[in-house]
C-alpha positions as a LaTeX table, in Angstrom:
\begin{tabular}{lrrr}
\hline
Residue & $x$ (\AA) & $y$ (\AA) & $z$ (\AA) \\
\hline
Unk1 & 26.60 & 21.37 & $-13.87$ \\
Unk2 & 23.56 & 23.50 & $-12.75$ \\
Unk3 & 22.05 & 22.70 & $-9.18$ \\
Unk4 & 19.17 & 20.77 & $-8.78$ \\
Unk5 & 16.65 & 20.81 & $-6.21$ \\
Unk6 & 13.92 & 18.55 & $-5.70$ \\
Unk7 & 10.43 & 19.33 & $-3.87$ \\
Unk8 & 7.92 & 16.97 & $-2.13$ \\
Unk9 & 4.72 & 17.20 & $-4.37$ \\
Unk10 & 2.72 & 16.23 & $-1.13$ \\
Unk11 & 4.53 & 18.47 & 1.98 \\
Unk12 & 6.58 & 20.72 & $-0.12$ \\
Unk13 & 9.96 & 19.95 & 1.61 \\
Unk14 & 13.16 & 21.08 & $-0.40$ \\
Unk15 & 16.33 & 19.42 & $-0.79$ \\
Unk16 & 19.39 & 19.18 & $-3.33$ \\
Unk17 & 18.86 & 16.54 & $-6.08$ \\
Unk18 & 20.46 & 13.02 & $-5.52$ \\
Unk19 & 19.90 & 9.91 & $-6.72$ \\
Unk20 & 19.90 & 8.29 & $-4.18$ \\
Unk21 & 17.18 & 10.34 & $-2.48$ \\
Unk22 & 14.07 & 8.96 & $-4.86$ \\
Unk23 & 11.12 & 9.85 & $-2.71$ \\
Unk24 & 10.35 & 12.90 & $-0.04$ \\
Unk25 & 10.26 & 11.54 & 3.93 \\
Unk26 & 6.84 & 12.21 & 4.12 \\
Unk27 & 6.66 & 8.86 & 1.34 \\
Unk28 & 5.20 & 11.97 & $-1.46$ \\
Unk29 & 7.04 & 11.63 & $-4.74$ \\
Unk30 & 9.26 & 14.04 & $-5.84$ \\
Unk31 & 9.00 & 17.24 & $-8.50$ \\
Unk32 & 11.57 & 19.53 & $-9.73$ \\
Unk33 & 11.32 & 22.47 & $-7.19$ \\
Unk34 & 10.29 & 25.72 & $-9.11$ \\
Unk35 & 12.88 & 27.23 & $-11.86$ \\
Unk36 & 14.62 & 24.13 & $-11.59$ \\
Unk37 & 15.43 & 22.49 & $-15.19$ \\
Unk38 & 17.61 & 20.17 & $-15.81$ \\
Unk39 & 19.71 & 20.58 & $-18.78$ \\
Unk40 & 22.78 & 18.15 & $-19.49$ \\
Unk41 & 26.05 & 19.00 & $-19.89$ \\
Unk42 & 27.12 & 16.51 & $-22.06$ \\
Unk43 & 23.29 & 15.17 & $-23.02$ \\
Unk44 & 23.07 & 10.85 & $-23.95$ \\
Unk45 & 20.92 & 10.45 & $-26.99$ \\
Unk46 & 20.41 & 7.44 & $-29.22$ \\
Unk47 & 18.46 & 9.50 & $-31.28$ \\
Unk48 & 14.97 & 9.71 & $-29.55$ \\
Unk49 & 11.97 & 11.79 & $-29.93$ \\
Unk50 & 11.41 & 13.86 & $-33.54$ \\
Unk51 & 8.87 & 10.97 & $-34.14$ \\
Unk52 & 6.40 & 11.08 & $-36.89$ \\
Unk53 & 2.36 & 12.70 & $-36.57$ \\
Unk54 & 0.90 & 10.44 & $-39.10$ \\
Unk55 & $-2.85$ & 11.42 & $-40.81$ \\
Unk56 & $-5.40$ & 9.05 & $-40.54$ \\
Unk57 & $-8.50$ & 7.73 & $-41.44$ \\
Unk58 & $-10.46$ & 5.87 & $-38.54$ \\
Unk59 & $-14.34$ & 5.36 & $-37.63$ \\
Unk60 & $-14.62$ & 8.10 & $-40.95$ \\
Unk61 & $-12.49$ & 10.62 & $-38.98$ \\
Unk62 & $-9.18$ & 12.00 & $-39.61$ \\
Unk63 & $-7.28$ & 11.89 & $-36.64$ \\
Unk64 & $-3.40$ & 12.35 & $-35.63$ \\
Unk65 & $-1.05$ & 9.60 & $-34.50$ \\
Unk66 & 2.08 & 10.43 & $-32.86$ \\
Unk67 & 4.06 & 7.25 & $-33.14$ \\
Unk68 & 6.24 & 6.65 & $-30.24$ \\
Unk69 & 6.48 & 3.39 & $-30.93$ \\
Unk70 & 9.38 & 4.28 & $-33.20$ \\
Unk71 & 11.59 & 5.88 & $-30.57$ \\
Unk72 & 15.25 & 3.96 & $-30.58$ \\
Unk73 & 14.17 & 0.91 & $-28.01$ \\
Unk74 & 10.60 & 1.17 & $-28.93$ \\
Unk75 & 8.29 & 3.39 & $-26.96$ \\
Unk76 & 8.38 & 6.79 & $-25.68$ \\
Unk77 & 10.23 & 5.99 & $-22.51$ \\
Unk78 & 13.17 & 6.82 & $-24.55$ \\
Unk79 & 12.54 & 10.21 & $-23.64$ \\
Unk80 & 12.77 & 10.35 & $-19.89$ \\
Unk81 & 15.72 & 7.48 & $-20.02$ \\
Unk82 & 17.58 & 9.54 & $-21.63$ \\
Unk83 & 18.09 & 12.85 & $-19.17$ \\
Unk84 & 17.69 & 10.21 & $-16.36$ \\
Unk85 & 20.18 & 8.64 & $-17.30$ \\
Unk86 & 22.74 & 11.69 & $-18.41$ \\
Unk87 & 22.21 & 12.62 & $-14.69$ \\
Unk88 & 23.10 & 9.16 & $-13.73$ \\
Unk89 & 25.87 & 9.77 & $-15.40$ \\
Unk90 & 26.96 & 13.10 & $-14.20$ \\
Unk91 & 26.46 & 12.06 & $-10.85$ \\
Unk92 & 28.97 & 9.26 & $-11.22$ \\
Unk93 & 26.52 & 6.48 & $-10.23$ \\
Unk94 & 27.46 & 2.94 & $-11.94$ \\
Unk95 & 24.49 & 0.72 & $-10.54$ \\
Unk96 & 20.96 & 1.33 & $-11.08$ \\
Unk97 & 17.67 & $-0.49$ & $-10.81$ \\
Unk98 & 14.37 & 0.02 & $-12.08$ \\
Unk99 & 10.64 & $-1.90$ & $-11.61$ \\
Unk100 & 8.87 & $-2.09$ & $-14.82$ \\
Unk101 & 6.75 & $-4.51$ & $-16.38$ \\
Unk102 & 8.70 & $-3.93$ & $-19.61$ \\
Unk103 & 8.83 & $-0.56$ & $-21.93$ \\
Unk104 & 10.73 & 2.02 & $-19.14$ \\
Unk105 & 12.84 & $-1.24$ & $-17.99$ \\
Unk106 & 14.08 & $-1.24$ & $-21.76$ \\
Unk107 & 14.83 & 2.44 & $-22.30$ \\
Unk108 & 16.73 & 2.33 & $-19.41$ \\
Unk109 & 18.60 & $-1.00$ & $-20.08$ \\
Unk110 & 19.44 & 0.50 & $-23.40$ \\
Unk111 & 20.33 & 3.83 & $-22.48$ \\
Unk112 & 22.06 & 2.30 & $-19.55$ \\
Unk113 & 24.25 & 0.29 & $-21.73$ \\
Unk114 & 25.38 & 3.29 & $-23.89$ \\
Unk115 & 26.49 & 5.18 & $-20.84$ \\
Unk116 & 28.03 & 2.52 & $-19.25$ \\
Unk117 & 25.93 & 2.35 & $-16.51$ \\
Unk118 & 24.95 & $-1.53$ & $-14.82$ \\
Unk119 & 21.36 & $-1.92$ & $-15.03$ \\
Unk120 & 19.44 & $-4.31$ & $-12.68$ \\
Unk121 & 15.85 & $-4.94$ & $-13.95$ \\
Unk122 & 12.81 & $-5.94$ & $-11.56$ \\
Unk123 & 10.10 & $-7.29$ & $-13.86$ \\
Unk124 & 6.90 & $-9.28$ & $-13.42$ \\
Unk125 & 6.93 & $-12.96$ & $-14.43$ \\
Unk126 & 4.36 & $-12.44$ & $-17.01$ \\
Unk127 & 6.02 & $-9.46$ & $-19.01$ \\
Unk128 & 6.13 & $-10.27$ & $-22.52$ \\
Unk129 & 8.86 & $-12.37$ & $-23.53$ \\
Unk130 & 10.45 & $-9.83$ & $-26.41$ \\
Unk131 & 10.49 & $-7.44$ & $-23.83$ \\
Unk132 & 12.44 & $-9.48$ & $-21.25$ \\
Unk133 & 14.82 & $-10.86$ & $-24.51$ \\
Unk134 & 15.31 & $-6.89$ & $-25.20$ \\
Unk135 & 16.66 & $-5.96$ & $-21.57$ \\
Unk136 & 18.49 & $-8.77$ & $-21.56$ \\
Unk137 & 20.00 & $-8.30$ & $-25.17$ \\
Unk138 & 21.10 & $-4.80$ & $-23.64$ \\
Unk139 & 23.02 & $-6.41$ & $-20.88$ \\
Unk140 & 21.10 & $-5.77$ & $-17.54$ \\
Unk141 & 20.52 & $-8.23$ & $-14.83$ \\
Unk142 & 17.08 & $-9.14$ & $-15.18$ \\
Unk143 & 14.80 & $-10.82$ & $-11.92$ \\
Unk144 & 11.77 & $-12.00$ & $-12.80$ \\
Unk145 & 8.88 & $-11.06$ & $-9.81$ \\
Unk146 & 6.13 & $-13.96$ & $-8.99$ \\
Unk147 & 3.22 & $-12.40$ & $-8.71$ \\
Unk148 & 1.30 & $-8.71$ & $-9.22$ \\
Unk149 & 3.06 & $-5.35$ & $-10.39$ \\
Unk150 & 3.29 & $-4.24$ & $-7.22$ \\
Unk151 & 5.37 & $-7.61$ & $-6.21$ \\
Unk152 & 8.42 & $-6.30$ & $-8.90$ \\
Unk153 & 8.55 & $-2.44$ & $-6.82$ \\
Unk154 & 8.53 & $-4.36$ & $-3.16$ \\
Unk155 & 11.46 & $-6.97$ & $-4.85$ \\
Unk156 & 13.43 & $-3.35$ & $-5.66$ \\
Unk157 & 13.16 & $-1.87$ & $-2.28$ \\
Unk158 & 15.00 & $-4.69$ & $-0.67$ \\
Unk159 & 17.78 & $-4.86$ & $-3.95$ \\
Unk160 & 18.26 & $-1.18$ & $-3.39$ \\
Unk161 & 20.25 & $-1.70$ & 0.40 \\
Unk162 & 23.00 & $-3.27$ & $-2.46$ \\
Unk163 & 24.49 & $-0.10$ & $-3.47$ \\
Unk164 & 22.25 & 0.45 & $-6.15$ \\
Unk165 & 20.74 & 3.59 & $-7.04$ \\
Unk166 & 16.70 & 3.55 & $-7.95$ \\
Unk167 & 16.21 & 5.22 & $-11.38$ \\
Unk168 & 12.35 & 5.04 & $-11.42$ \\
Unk169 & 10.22 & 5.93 & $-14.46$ \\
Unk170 & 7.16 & 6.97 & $-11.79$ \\
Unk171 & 9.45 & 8.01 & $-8.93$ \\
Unk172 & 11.87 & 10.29 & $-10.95$ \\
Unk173 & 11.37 & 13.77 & $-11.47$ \\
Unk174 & 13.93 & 13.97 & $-14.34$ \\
Unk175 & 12.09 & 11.34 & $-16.13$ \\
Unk176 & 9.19 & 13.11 & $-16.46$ \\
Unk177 & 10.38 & 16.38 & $-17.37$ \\
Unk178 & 11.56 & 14.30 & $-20.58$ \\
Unk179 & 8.15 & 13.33 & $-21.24$ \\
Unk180 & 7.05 & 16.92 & $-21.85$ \\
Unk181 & 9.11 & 16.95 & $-25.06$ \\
Unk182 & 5.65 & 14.84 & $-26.28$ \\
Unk183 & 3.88 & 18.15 & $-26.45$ \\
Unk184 & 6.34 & 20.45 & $-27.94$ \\
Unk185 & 6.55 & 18.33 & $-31.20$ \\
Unk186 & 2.99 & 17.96 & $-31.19$ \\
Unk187 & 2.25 & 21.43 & $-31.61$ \\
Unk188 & 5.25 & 22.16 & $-33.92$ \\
Unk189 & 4.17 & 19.22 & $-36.30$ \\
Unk190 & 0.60 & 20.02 & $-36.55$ \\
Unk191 & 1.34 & 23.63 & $-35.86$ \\
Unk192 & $-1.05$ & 23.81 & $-33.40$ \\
Unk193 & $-2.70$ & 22.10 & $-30.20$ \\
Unk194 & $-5.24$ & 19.31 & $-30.98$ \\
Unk195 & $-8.73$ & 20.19 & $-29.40$ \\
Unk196 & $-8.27$ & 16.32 & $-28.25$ \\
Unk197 & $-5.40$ & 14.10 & $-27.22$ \\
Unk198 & $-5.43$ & 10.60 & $-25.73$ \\
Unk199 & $-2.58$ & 8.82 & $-24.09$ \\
Unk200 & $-2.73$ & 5.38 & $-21.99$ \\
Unk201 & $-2.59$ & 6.30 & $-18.73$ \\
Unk202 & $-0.90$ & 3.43 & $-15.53$ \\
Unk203 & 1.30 & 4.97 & $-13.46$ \\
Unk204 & 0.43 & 8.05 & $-15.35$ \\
Unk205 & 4.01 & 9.98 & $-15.97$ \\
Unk206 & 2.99 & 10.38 & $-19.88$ \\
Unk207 & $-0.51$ & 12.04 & $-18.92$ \\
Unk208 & 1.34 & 14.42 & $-16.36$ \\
Unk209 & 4.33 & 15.18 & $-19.55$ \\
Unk210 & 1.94 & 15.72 & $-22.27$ \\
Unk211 & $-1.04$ & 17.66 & $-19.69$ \\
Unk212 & 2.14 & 20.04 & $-18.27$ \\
Unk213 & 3.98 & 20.72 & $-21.64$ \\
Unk214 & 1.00 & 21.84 & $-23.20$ \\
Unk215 & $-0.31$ & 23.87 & $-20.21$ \\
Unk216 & 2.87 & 25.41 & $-20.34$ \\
Unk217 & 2.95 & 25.92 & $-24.08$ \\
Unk218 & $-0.25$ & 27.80 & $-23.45$ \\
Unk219 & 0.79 & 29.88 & $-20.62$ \\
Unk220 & 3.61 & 31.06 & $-22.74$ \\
Unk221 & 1.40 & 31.73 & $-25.69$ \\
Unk222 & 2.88 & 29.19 & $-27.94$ \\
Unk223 & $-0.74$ & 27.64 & $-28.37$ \\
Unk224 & $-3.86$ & 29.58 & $-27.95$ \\
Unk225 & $-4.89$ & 26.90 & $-25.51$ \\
Unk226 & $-3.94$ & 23.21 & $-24.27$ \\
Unk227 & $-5.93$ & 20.01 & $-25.45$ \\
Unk228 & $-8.47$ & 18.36 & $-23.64$ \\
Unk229 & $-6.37$ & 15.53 & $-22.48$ \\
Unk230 & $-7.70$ & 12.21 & $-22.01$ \\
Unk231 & $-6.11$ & 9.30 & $-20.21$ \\
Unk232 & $-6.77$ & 5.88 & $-20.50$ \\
Unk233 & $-6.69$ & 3.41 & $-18.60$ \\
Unk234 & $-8.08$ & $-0.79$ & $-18.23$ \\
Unk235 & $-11.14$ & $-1.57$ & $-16.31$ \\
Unk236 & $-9.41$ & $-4.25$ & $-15.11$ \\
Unk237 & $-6.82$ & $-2.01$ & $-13.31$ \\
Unk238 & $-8.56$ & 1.98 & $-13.15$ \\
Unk239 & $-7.68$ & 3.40 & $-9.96$ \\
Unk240 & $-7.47$ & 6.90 & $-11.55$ \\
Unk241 & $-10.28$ & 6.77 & $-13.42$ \\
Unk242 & $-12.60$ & 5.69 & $-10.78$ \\
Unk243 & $-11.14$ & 8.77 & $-8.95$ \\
Unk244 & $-12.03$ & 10.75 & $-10.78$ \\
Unk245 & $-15.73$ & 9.59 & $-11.89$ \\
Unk246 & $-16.33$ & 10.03 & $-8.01$ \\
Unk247 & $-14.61$ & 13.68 & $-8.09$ \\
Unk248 & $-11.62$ & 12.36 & $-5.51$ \\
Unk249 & $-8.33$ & 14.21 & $-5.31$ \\
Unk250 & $-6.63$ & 11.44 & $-5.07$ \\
Unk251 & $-6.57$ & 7.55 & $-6.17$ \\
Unk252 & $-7.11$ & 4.72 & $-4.05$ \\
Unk253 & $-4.56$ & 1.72 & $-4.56$ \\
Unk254 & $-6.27$ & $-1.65$ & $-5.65$ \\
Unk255 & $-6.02$ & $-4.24$ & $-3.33$ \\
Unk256 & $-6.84$ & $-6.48$ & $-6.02$ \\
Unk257 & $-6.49$ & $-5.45$ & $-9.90$ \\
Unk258 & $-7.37$ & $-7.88$ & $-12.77$ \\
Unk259 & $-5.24$ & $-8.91$ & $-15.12$ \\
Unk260 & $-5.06$ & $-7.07$ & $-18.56$ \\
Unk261 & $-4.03$ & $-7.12$ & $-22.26$ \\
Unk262 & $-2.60$ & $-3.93$ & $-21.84$ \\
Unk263 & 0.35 & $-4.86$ & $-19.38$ \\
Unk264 & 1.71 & $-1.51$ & $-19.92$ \\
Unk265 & $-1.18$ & 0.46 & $-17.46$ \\
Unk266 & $-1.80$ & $-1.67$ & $-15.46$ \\
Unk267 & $-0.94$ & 0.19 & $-12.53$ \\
Unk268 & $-2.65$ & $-0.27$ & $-9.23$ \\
Unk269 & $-0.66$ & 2.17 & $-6.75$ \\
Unk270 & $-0.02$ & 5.19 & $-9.43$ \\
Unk271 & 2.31 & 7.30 & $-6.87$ \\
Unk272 & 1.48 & 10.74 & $-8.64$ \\
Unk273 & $-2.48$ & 10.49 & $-8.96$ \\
Unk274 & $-2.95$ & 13.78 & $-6.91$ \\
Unk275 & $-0.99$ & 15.57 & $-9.78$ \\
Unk276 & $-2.76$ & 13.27 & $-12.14$ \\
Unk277 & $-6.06$ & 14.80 & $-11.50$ \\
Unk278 & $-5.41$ & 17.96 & $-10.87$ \\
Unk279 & $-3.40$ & 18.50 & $-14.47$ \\
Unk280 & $-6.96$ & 16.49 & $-15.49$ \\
Unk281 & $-9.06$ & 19.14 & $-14.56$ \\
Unk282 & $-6.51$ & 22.16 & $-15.46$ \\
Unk283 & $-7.35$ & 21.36 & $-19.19$ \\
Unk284 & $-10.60$ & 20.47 & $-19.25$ \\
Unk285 & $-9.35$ & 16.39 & $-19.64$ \\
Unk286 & $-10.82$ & 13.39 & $-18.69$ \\
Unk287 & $-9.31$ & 9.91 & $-17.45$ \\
Unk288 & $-11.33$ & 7.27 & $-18.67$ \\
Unk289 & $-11.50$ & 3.14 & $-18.48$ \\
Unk290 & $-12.08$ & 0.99 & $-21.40$ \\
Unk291 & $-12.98$ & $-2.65$ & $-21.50$ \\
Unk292 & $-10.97$ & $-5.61$ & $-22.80$ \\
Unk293 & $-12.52$ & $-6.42$ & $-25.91$ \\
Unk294 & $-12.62$ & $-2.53$ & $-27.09$ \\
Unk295 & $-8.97$ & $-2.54$ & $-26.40$ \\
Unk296 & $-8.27$ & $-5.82$ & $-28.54$ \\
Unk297 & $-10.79$ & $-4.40$ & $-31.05$ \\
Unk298 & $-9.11$ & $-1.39$ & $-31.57$ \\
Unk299 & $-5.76$ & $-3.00$ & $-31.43$ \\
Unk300 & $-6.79$ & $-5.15$ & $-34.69$ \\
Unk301 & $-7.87$ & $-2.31$ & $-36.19$ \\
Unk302 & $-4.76$ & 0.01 & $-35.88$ \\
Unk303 & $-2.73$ & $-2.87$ & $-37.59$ \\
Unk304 & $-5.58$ & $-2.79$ & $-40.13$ \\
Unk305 & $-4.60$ & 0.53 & $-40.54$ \\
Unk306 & $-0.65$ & $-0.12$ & $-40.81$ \\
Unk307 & 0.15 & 0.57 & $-37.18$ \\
Unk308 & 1.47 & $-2.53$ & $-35.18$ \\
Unk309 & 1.71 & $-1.38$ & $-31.63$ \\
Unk310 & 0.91 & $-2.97$ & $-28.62$ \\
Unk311 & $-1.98$ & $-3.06$ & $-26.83$ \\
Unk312 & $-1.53$ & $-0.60$ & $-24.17$ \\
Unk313 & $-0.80$ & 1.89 & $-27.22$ \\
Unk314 & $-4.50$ & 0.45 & $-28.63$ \\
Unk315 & $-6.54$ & 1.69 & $-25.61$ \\
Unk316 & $-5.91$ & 5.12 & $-26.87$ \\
Unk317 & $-8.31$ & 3.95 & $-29.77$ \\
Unk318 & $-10.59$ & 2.09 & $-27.65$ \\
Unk319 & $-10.74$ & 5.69 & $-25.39$ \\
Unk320 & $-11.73$ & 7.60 & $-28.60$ \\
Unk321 & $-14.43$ & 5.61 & $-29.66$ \\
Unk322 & $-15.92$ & 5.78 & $-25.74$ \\
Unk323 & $-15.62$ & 9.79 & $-26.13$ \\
Unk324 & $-17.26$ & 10.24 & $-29.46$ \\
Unk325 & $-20.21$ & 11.60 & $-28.61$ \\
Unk326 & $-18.38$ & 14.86 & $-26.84$ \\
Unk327 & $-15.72$ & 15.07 & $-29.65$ \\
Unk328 & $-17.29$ & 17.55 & $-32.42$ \\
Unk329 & $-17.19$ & 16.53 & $-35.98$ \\
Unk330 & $-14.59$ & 19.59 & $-37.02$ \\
Unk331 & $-12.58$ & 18.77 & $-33.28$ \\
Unk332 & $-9.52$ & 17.66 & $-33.92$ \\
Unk333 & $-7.94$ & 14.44 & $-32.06$ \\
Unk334 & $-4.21$ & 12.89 & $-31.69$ \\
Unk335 & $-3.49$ & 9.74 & $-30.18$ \\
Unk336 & $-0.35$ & 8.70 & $-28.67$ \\
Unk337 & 1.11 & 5.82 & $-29.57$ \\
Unk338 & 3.35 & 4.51 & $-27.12$ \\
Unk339 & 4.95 & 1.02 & $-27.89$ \\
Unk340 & 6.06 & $-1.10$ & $-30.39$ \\
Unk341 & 3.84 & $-4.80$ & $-30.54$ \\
Unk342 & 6.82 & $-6.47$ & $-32.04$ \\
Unk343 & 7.93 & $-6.37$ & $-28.29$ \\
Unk344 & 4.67 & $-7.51$ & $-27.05$ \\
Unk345 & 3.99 & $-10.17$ & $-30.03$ \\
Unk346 & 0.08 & $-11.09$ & $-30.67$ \\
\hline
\end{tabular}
């Protein structure tokens, strides 16, 4: 097994991967320090990623839609649980916990259970019910937070002084190197990079996956250039996106974010909005809020369209019809589609 070693994306400090270190001293989230890659020995897989690019036609334009929502437990977290958790497993750990209002508290329930791995779930009391049934069907210990997001990550600080190791979707370096995986299929299915791509954007690990594999596919020549990468986020929770209207570095947490259909970005505190922006402006992107009705609109209209996903997934439509008047008639756009709505229900 390789070594790992972790660096501070806000002071830079160095130290040897462990799971049980899941943030820098400082309080900066953590990156894989430079030439580090982590590559399994003996890799978990329930068979994720290789999903479809699916043509089609909507608002009269053919677009691109890379359906996620078909991963193995229903969204695209399936591909940071599972070199998380083939880590957690190399590492010998046998307790983890994760905050999540529902997709990334699934993926690792489920990949959890495969590895035999305990999995202690943190959740708000509002997440959708077939989510909660799913981690549960999986067999982790779910806790329902009162309250905000932000209530469910407090609730797994104090569980973690329990022997538990945090395995954090937004924490987690590991994690999101498996989200770059997004971009490499991208390009190999449509044999190119879109001129446009648009991914829901909370806590904002997806945006940094897809934004660095396809700078990197570009620095290596594998695409004559990355997409102009759009995140999306709710105006009822756009800490990001009012960043970067104003031309900040970094996000300011909410003190107070409204509630949203799309459960799934509503993020008020995204740890890694300094790398969020900057990866924004490296490829030209943009991170974007769209209303509640647009979101809703466009939800009705992918399943129109034969593509039941949930609503977080919709805002990707709801984000393209805000952009159209800077996206050229021969451009061409991909959205990411990132969960299933038969967890979510109507």
């Amino acid at each position: 097994m390789a070594d790992l070693t972790f660096r501070c994306a806000h002071c830079g400090q160095e130290a040897p991967a462990d799971p049980k270190t899941w943030r820098c001293a400082c309080g900066g989230p953590l990156e894989l320090a430079a030439g580090s890659v982590y590559r399994p020995a003996e890799p978990l897989s329930l068979g994720e990623g290789h999903t479809p690019l699916v043509a089609a036609a909507l608002d009269g334009r053919q677009v691109h839609l890379k359906c996620d929502h078909l991963n193995p437990t229903g969204s695209y977290k399936d591909r940071g649980a599972a070199p998380l958790v083939s880590w957690l497993r190399e590492r010998g750990v046998r307790s983890a916990a994760e905050d999540s209002s529902g997709n990334a508290a699934g993926a690792l329930a489920g990949y959890g259970a495969a590895a035999g791995i305990e999995v202690n779930i943190f959740t708000p009391a509002s997440s959708s019910p077939g989510k909660l049934a799913q981690m549960q069907a999986y067999g982790a210990k779910v806790t329902r937070v009162p309250g905000p997001r932000v209530r469910s990550f407090e609730a797994v600080l104090e569980a973690l002084g329990r022997g538990m190791v945090y395995a954090s979707h937004c924490w987690n370096p590991i994690f999101l190197q498996g989200l770059e995986s997004g971009a490499t299929e991208i390009a190999q299915q449509l044999g190119r990079a879109p001129d446009w791509l648009f991914a829901p954007c909370g806590f904002g690990t997806l945006y940094l996956g897809l934004a660095r594999g396809f700078l990197k596919l570009a620095e290596s020549g594998k695409v004559p250039r990355a997409p102009r990468v759009v995140g999306v986020q709710a105006e009822r929770c756009a800490p990001v996106a009012v960043a970067f209207a104003a031309g900040a570095a970094e996000a300011r947490p909410l003190g107070s974010p409204g509630e949203t259909c799309a459960e799934g970005i509503a993020a008020s505190a995204p740890v890694r909005s300094r790398a969020i922006l900057a990866e924004c402006r490296r490829c030209d992107g943009r991170i974007i809020a769209v209303g509640e009705e647009a979101i809703l609109g466009a939800w009705r209209d992918l399943a129109r369209a034969g593509f039941y996903v949930e609503k977080t997934s919709a805002a990707v439509l709801a984000g393209m019809r805000q952009m159209s008047g800077e996206i050229g008639a021969r451009d061409s756009v991909a959205l990411y589609l990132t969960g299933n709505g038969l967890k979510a229900g109507g």
